[in-house]
C-alpha positions in Angstrom: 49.9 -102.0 -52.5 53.5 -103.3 -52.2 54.5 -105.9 -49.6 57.9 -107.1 -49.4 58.7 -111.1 -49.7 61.4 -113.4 -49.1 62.1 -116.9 -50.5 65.2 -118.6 -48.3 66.7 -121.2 -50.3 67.9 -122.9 -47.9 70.6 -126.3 -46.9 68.4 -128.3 -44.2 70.0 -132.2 -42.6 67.3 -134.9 -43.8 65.8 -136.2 -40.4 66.9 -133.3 -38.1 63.7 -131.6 -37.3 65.4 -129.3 -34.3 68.1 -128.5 -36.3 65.7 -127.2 -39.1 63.2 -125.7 -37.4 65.9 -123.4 -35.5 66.7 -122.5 -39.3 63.6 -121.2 -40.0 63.2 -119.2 -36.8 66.8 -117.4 -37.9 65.7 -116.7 -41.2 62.2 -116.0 -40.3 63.7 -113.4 -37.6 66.2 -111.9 -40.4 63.0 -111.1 -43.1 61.1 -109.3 -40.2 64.4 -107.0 -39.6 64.3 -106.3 -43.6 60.5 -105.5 -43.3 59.2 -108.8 -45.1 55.3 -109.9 -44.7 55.6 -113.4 -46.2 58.9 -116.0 -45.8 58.3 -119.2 -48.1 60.9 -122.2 -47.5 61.5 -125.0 -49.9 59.7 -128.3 -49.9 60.3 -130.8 -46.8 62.3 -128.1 -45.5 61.7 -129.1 -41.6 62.2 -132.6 -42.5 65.1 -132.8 -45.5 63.6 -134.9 -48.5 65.3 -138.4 -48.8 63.5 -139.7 -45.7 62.9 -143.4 -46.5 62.4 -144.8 -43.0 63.0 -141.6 -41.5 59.7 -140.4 -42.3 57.6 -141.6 -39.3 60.0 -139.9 -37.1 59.9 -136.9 -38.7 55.5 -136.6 -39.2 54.0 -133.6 -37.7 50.2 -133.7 -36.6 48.2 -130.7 -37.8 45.4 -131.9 -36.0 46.4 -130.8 -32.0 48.4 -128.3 -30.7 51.9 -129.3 -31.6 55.0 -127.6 -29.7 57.5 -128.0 -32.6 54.9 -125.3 -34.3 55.8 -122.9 -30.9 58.3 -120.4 -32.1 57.1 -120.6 -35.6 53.4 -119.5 -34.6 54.8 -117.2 -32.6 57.1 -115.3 -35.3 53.5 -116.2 -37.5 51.9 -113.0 -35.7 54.8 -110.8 -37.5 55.1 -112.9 -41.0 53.6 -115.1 -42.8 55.5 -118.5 -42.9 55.6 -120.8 -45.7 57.5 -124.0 -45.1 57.5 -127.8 -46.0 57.0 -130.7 -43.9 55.7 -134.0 -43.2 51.7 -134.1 -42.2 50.3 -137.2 -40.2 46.4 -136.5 -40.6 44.5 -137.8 -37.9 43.7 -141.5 -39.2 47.4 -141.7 -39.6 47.7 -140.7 -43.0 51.5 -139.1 -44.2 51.4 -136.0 -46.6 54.2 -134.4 -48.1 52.5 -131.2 -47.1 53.2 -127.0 -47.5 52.1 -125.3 -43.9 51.0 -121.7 -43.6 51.4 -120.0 -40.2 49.7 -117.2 -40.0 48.6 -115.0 -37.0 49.8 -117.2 -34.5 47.6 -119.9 -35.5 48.1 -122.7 -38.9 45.8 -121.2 -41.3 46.1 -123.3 -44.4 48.0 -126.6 -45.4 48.6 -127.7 -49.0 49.1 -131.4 -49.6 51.1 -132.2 -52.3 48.9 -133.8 -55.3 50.9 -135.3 -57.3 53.9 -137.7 -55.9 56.8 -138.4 -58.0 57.1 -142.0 -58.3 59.6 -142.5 -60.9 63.7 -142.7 -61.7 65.3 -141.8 -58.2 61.9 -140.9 -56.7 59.8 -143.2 -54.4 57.4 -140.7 -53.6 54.1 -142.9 -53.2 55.6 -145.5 -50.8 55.3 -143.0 -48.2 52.7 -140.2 -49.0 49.2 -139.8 -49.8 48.5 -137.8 -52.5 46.1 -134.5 -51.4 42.7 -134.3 -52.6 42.6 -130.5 -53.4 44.3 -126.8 -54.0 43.0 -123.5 -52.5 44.1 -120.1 -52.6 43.8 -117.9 -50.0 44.6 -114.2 -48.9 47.8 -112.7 -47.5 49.1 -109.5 -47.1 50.2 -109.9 -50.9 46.7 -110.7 -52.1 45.6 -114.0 -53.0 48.0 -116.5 -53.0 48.5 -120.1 -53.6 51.0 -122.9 -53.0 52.1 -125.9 -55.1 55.2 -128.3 -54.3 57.4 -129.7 -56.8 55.8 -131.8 -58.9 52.4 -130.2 -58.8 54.3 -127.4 -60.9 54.7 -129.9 -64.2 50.7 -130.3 -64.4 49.1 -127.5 -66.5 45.8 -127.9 -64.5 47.5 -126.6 -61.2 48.6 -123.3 -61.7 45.4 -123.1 -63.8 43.1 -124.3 -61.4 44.6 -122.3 -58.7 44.7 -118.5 -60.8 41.3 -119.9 -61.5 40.4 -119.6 -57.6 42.1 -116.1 -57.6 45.8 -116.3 -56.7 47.7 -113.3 -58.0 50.6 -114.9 -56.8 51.3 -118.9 -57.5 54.5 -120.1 -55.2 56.2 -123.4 -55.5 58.0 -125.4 -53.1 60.6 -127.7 -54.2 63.5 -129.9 -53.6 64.8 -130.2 -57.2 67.5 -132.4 -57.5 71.0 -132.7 -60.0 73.1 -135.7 -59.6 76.4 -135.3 -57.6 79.4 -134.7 -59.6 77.3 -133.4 -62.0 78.6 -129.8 -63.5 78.1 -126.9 -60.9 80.3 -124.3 -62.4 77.2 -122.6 -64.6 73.1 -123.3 -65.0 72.2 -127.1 -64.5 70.4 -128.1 -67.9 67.2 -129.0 -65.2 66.8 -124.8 -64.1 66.9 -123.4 -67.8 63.8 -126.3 -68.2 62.2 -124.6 -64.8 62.5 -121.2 -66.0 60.8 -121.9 -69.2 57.8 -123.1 -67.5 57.8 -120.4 -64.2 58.0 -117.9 -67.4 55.5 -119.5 -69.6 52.6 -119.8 -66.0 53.7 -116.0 -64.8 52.6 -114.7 -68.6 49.2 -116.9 -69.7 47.9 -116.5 -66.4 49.0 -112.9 -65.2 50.3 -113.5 -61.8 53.2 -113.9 -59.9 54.9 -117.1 -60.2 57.6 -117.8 -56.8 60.1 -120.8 -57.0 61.3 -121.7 -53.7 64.2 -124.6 -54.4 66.3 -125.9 -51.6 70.4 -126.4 -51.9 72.8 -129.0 -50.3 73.3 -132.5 -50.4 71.2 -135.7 -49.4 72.4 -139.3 -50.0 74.5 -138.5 -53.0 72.0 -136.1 -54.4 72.4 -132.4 -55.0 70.0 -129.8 -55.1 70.5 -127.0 -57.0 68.9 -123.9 -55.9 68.4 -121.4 -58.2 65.2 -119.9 -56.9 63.5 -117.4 -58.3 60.6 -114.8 -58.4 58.8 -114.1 -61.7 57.0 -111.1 -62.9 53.3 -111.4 -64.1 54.7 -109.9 -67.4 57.0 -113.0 -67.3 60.4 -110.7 -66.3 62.9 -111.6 -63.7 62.4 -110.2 -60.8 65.0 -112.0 -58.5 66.7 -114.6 -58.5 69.1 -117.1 -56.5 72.5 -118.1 -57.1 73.0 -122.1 -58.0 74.4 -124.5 -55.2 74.7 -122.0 -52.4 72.3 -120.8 -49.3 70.6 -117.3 -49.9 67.6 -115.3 -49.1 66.3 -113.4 -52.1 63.7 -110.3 -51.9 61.0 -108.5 -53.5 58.3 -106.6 -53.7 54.7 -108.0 -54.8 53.5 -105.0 -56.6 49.8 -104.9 -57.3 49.7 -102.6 -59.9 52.3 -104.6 -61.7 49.3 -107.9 -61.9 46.5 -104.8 -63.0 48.8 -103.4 -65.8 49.9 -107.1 -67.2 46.0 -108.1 -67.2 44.3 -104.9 -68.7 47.5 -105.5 -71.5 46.5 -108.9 -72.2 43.3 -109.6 -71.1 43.3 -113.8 -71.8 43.5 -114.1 -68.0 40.7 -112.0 -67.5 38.9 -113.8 -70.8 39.2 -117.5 -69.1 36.4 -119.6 -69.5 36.3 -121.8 -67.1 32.7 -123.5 -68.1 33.6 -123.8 -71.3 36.7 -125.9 -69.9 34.8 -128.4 -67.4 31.9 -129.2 -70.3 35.0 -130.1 -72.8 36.3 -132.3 -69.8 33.2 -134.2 -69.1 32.6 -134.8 -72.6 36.6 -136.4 -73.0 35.5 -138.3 -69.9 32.3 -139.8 -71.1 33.7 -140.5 -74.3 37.0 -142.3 -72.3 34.5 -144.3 -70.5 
């Protein structure tokens, strides 16, 4: 089974929710005409990331039918759409959240677990951190969805192969500092490939990187998105600092030959793993 993918790296305006969401709908009309299944966009892609104040204008609810969501369920009956936004829950809560639409309906949101709070990022004044990570099916095969920072904890990725993704796609909004040197690879991707290399090969799957471009607030993101092999090979990737659409194929055979070639996917013991861990916790408490 091959179904063909597209990851938009994409320029969005921080608080102009109209503005972005009429991006989507182009791109997401563009990946249908080239015979794509799944679009993922980057992280707080309807929203743009440095919110501050801006993020209680910005909030979606998840909870009731919500007409931003109108022509994006809509286009969701033809492709799968990935993108990033801002979820108020129904006790008010704000998530920095990944939405799937998906047969004209929102199938599946991922809340981001872990918040950068740290150097330039003020993550936890706004956001709640989510309380779990699922995979679930798509034209592809299983498939799961981290954002940002999720990627630089080992037990993600793990956790979520673990509940049978075949393909393991992050959203992000990874930023370099502006006047910072854009003529080659920012230091920050090289560090990013190691790891989407390093997750694609121990755990035999897919690994998508779905970075957004522009400027925010004297912050610039540097793009370079990519899609990763379960052998670990490059299968596409984005230019640095500019808008583009890159495409693929998710090639099933590809995730059957890496695991029967190295089997410690398939050898995982997750048991063994959660009696280790309660034993380190009893003996740290």
């Amino acid at each position: 089974m091959n179904t063909r993918i597209a990851v938009a790296q994409i320029d969005v305006r921080v608080g102009d929710v109209d503005h972005n969401l009429n991006l989507h709908v182009k791109y997401a009309r563009d990946a249908i005409a080239k015979n794509a299944r799944i679009i993922i966009f980057p992280e707080l892609s309807l929203t743009g990331y440095s919110l501050r104040d801006l993020v209680y204008d910005v909030t979606q609810t998840t909870y009731r039918d919500n007409p931003n969501f109108n022509e994006l369920l809509s286009l969701s009956k033809d492709i799968y759409i990935i993108a990033g936004g801002v979820e108020e829950t129904r006790r008010f809560k704000l998530h920095n959240a990944a939405f799937l639409f998906a047969g004209g309906k929102m199938q599946v949101i991922h809340r981001k677990i872990y918040l950068p709070t740290y150097g330039m990022f003020e993550e936890n004044r706004y956001f709640l951190p989510g309380t779990s990570v699922r995979s679930f099916d798509t034209p592809a095969g299983r498939w799961g969805t981290l954002i940002c920072e999720d990627f630089w904890h080992l037990a993600m990725p793990y956790l979520i192969a673990l509940d049978g993704a075949d393909i393991i796609a992050g959203l992000a909004a990874s930023p370099t500092r502006l006047g910072g040197d854009q003529s080659g690879e920012p230091a920050v991707a090289e560090v990013n490939m190691e790891h989407h290399k390093t997750y694609a090969r121990l755990l035999s799957s897919y690994v998508i990187f779905c970075n957004r471009v522009g400027f925010e607030d004297g912050i610039s993101f540097w793009g370079g998105s990519c899609i990763i092999g379960p052998d670990g090979t490059i299968v596409e990737q984005a230019p640095f600092f500019d808008d583009a659409v890159i495409y693929a194929d998710i090639l099933q055979n590809e995730i059957k030959h890496a695991r029967r070639n190295s089997r410690h996917a398939l050898d995982e013991r997750p048991e063994f793993v959660m009696k280790e861990l309660e034993r380190i916790d009893r003996s740290r408490h």
